[in-house]
N, C-alpha and C positions, 0 to 999 in steps of 0.2 A: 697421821696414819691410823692409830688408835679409834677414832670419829669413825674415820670413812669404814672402817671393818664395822664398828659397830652399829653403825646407821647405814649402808651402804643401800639395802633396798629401801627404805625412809626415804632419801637425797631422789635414788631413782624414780620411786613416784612422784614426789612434790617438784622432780624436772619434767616429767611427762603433763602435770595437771599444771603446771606453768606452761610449758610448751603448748599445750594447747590453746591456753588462753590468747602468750604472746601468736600465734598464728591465727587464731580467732581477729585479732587486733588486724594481720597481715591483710586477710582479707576482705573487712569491712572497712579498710582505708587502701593499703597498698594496691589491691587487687579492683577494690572498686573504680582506683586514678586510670589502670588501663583499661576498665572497660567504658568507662564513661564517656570517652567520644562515643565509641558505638553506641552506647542507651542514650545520647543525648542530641546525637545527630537523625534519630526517628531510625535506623537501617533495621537494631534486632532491638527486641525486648529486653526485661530484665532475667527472664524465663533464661533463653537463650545465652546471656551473656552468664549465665550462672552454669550452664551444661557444658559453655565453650572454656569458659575459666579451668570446671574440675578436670576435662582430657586434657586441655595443652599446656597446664600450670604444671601438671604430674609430669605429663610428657619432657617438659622444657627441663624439670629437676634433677627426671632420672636420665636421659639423653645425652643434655650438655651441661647440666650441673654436676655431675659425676658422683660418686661414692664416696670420696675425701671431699671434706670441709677443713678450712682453718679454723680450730675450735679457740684462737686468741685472736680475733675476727678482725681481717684483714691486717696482723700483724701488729695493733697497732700498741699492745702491749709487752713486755716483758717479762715472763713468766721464771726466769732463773733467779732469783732471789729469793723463792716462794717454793722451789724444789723440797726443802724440807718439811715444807707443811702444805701440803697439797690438800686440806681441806678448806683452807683461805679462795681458793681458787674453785672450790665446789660451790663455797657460799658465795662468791664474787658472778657467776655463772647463771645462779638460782634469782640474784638479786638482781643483775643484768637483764633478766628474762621477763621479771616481776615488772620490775620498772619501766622498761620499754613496750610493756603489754598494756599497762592502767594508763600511759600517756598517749598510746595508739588508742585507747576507746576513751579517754577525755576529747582527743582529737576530733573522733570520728561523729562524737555527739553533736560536736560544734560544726561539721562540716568540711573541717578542714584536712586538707592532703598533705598529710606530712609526709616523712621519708621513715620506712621503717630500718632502711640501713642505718641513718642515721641518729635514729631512737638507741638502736642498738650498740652504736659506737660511743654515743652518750653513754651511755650506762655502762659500758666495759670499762672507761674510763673512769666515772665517776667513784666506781668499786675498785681500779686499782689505786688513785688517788688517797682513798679511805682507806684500804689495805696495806698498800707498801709503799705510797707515797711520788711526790710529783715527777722523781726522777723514773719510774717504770711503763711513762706515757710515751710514745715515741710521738713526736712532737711535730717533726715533718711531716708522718701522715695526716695529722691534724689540718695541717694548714692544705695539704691537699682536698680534704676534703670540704674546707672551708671556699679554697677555690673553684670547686665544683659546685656550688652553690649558683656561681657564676656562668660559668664554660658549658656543664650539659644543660639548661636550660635553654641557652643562646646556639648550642649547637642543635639541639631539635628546635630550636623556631626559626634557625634560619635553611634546614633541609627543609621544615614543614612551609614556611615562603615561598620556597625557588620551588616545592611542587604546587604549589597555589597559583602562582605565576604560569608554568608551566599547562597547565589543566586550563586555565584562562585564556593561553595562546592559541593551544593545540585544539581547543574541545570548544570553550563558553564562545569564545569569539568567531570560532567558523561559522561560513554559511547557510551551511545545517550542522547545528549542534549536538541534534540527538545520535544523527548518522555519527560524525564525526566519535563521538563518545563510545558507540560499538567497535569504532573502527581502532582506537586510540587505548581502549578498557585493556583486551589481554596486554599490552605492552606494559601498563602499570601492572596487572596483575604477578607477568613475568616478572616484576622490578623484586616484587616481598618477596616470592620465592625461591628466587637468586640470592637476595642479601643473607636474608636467614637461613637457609643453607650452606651457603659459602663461610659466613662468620663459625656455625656450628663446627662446622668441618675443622677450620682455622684453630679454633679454641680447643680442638682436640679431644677423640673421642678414645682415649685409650681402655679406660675401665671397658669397651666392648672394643678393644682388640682391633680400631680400624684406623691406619696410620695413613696417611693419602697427601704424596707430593704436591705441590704449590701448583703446578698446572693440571691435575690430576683432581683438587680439589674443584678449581676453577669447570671441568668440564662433569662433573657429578653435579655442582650447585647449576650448571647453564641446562641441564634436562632436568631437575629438580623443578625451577623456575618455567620449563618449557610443558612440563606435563601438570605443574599448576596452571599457566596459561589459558589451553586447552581444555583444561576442567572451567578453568573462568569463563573462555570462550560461550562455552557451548548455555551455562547459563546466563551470561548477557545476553545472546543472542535470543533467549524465552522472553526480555523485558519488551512489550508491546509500546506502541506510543500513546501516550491519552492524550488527544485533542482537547478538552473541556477543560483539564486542569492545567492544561499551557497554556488557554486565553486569559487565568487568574496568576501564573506565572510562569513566564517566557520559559524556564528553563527547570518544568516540573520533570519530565521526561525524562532530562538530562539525568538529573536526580537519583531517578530512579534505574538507571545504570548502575548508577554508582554504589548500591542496596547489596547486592551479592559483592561485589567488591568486599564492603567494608568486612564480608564475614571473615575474607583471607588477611585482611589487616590484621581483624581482633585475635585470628587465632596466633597470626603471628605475634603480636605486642604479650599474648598469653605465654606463647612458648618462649618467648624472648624475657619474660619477666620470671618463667620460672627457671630458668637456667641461669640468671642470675642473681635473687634474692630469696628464692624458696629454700634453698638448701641451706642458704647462710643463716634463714630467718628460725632455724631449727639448731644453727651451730653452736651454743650454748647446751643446748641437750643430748648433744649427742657427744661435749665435751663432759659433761655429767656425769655420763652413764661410760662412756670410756674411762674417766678417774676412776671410776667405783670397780669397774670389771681389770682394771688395769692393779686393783689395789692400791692405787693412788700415785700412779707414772703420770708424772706431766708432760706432755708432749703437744708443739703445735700445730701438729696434725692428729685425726684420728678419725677410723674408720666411720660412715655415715650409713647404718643397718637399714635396710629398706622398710623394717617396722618404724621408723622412728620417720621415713619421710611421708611413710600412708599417715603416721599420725597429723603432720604438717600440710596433706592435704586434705584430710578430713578438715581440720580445723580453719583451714583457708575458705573452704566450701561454704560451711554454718555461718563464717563470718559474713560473707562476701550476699548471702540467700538472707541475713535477718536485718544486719544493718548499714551496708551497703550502698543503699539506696542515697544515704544522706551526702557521703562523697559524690557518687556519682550525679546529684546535682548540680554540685559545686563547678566539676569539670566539666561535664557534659552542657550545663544551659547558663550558670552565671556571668563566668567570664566574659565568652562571646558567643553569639548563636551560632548553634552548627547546625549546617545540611548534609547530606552524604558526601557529597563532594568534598566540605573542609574537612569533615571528620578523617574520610582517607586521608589526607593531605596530614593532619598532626597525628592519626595513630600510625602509619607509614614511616614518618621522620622518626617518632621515639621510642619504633620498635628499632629501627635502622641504625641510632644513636645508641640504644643499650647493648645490642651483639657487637657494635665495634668498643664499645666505653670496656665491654668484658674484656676484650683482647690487651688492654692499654692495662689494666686492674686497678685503675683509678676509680676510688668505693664511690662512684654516683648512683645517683638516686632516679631510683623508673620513675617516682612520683617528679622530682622537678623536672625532667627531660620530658613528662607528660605533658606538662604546664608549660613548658619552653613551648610544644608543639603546637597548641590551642592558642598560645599569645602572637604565634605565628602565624598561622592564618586569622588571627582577626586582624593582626597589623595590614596583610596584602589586602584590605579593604580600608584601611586608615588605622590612627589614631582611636578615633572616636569610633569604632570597631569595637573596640574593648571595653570593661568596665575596669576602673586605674582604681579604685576601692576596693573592689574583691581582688586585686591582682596586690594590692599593701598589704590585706588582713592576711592573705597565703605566704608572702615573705616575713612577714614578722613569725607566723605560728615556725617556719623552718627555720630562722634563726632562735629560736629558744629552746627549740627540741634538744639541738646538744646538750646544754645546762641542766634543763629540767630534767632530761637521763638521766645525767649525773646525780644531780642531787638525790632522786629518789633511790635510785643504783644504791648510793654511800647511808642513805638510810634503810633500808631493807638491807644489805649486807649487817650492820652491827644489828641487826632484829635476827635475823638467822644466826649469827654467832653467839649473844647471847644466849637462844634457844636452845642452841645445841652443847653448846661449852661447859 
């Protein structure tokens, strides 16, 4: 208690200049995994995917992330043993944030798309393991999150298949493809604006006071999806035919359908991703700065001030604009090569997989559900579709994330208690 009084604004900046950085991390790797079908399948720029990030990642936060965070993230620790000393849990928070921040930009150097939920739950663990020991780990969440390793991956590659297939029936293989694709487009467009509306609704928007019955939900997300349609409609219908670039490939045309599409996908995988991870990717600071202002109440929830999420999109933005770039090759061109057309197909699936995965509160990860989705449509083209090397070097970098949390987590906590003590 003593600490927190006497450090209390100290803790709050060194959470703030952490926060920032660990969300710096969010966005040149987390942020970069869902826009990278888009940049990699040629539809928008990096310009673009940086302007559609900073509205609908904020939007996604403050919308359907809500204003409460679990600041003992996802529950998966045990904070009543440590009641008496609530500055174990400031420095366990501080070093959580540290940790999961320098492993998101070792990551990001290398390429690799890790999970920042998972960065995260590394390092809550590895700080409580080092603090108070193996019994304060709740051990079941562990393994679910262990099985999601598995599950959201295979569930966006196997939605992003059956619309690969789908698109292939309805569209590639008609008699006229290009018609068929105008004819065929609002119907997928309808599909993103239906789900993400509909899950949003589901997930519950109380902090803005709007509670809305199961069928009641259902017919807000079916005009939701119908007046995006309509919006799609009208700019499919601008896409001209280019004859000269169909004689080099049958289905350039098609393609180019599928261009304004991808914008409603990205914005959806944006708002889908900040509704799920941006607020959590901040709940450590805003666990911080509640002990401090609380004089050091531990509690597993607490308030999420709307400075502290502009900080989180700030630092999402810088991350996502300077280095960015290096994820979104990985997704976007290494694995399998995208056209507009796959790229809808995987960013559709694991935007569609993260607002249902939110309802279920099983902690998956947008970055493996991104990857599910991309190993998905390379598969509807075979095997040999994909490259099985960069799809190893990406499961090994997510199996060591939890550890490597932890370990830095348990070292940077005894660096901050020492400091402070």
């Amino acid at each position: 208690m003593e600490i927190i009084q006497e450090h209390g604004n100290v803790f709050i900046i060194i959470a703030v200049i952490f926060g920032l950085y660990m969300t710096w991390g969010i966005g040149a790797n987390d942020v970069a995994n869902v826009m990278g079908t888009s940049v990699g399948s040629g539809a928008i720029t990096v310009k673009t995917a940086i302007i559609i990030a900073a509205i609908f990642e904020f939007a996604g936060a403050v919308v359907a992330g809500g204003h409460v965070t679990k600041t003992i993230r996802k529950g998966i620790i045990d904070p009543t043993s440590i009641t008496g000393n609530p500055e174990i849990l400031v420095f366990g928070m501080l070093a959580a944030l540290l940790a999961a921040a320098v492993w998101l930009m070792f990551a990001s150097t290398r390429g690799w798309p890790v999970s920042t939920t998972h960065s995260i739950v590394g390092a809550v663990v590895g700080f409580a393991i080092a603090a108070i020991g193996l019994e304060a780990v709740n051990w079941g969440k562990i393994g679910q999150i262990v099985a999601s390793w598995i599950i959201s991956p295979a569930i966006g590659g196997a939605i992003a298949f059956g619309l690969m297939l789908s698109i292939r029936g309805l569209i590639l293989n008609a008699a006229n493809p290009f018609a068929a694709a105008k004819r065929w487009g609002p119907v997928y467009v309808f599909m993103v604006g239906f789900i993400i509306a509909l899950v949003t609704l589901f997930k519950g928007l109380k902090h803005l006071n709007i509670e809305l019955s199961i069928p009641m939900s259902f017919v807000v997300a079916g005009l939701v999806g119908v007046i995006v349609s309509i919006i799609g409609y009208f700019l499919i219908q601008r896409v001209k035919i280019n004859e000269d670039a169909d004689k080099e490939f049958h289905y350039a045309s098609v393609e180019k359908v599928f261009v304004p599409m991808m914008l409603f996908t990205a914005c959806a995988m944006a708002f889908a991703h900040g509704s799920n991870d941006v607020a959590n990717g901040v709940g450590p600071m805003a666990a911080v700065v509640g002990l401090v202002n609380s004089g050091g109440e531990v509690a597993q929830k607490s308030e999420l001030p709307i400075w502290i999420l502009l900080v989180g999109g700030f630092g999402i933005i810088v991350g996502l604009a300077t280095y960015g770039y290096k994820v979104m090759q990985t997704i976007g061109g290494k694995i399998t090569e995208l056209t507009p057309t796959r790229g809808f197909c995987a960013t559709m699936a694991a935007a569609t997989t993260v607002v249902l995965a939110s309802r279920t509160g099983m902690p998956v990860s947008t970055t493996h559900i991104a990857v599910g989705g991309v190993i998905g449509v390379g598969l509807a083209r075979g095997i040999g579709a994909i490259d099985l090397r960069v799809i190893g070097g990406i499961l090994l970098s997510w199996i060591i994330t939890l550890p490597i949390g932890g370990a830095l987590a348990a070292l940077f906590y005894f660096t901050l208690r020492g400091m402070f003590s």
